[in-house]
C-alpha positions, 0 to 999 in steps of 0.5 A, a space after each residue: 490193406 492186405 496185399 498177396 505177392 504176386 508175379 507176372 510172366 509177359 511174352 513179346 512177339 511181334 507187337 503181340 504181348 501175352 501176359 500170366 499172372 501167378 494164382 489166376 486162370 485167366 490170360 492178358 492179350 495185348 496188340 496195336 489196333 492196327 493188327 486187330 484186322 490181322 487177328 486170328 481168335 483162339 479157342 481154350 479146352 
């Protein structure tokens, strides 16, 4: 089994959590369903 290291980088507000992984482009967003109502959506450029 090859494995490549890797490191995760998570930002904690308010029950929200951002989550980057090293070597991807892509973001993680995690939140209670309860806030979902609450949420705003966000567009990346």
């Amino acid at each position: 089994m090859n494995t490549t290291p890797f490191s995760l980088r998570i930002f904690v507000a308010d029950g929200l959590r951002i989550v980057d992984k090293s070597n991807w482009i892509g973001k993680a967003l995690m939140f209670p369903r309860a806030l979902l109502p609450h949420g705003k959506v966000y567009s990346c450029k």
